[in-house]
C-alpha positions, 0 to 999 in steps of 0.5 A: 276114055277108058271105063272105070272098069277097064282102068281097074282092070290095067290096074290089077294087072299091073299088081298081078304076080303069076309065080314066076321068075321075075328076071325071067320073061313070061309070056302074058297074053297073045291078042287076036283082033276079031270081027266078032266078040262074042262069037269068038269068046263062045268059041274059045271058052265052049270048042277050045275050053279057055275059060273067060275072066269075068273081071276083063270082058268085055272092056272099052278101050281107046283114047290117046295112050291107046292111039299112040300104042298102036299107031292108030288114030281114033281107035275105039274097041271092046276087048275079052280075055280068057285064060289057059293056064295062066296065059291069056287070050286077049280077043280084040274087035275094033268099033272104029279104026279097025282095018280089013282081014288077012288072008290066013294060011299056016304058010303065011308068014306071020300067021298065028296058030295057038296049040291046046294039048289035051289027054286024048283029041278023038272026042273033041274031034268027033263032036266038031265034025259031027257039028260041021259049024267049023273046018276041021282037018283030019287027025295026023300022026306027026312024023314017026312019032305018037303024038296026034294032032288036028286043026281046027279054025275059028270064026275069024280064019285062025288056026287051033291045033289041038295035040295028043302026045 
């Protein structure tokens, strides 16, 4: 059964308009399941800089609507979203019927990877392999062009391109 504040989270969701087009698609969120919630929030708001929304942190979710959803009996979980101009991120760690990892790698068909653009990524580059909490590539010039770019990957496997153009 869903909390009060899930219910009233969907809720204002449903009334949310974010300025666009409405015949037009937008793209909303983009959900990754974790292993950890709160270590994955810490990331993506203090290394990636999305910002939480407080109103839709840490919800409980689960019943038949969500079983059904999803294809997946009994599920039970807690989920945050955080936003990066105006799309969210929807963290999702399962407290039952989760499944196992996958096995990551950009090459990997169906293997995400969101890409933060940012004025300059010498800094945030410096102070991540300095820090030696995650794995970082080096930064690369893409192609015959001026745009840099460097990955860097979250506690759950996934990568995150941060790129200068």
């Amino acid at each position: 059964m869903a909390s009060l504040k899930t219910v009233l989270w969907y809720s204002s969701v449903l009334r949310a308009n974010n300025g666009t087009d409405e015949t037009m698609p937008s793209l909303y969120h983009m959900g990754i399941t974790v292993e950890n919630l709160e270590e994955s929030v810490a990331f993506y708001r203090d290394v990636v800089g999305l910002k939480e929304i407080p109103e839709s942190s840490n919800l409980e979710i689960s019943g038949v609507w969500f079983d059904q959803l999803t294809e997946n009996d009994g599920a039970k979980l807690r989920v945050s979203h955080l936003d990066l101009a105006g799309v969210q991120l929807q963290l999702v760690e399962y407290a039952a019927a989760g499944g196992e990892r996958l096995p990551l790698k950009h090459k990997m068909i169906g293997n995400p990877h969101l890409c933060v653009d940012m004025e300059s990524i010498t800094e945030r580059h410096a102070a991540l392999v300095e820090e030696g909490r995650y794995r970082v590539s080096p930064i690369v010039t893409i192609a015959d062009t001026s745009i840099r770019s460097f990955y860097v990957t979250d506690p759950n496997g996934v990568l995150v391109e941060f790129i200068e153009r």
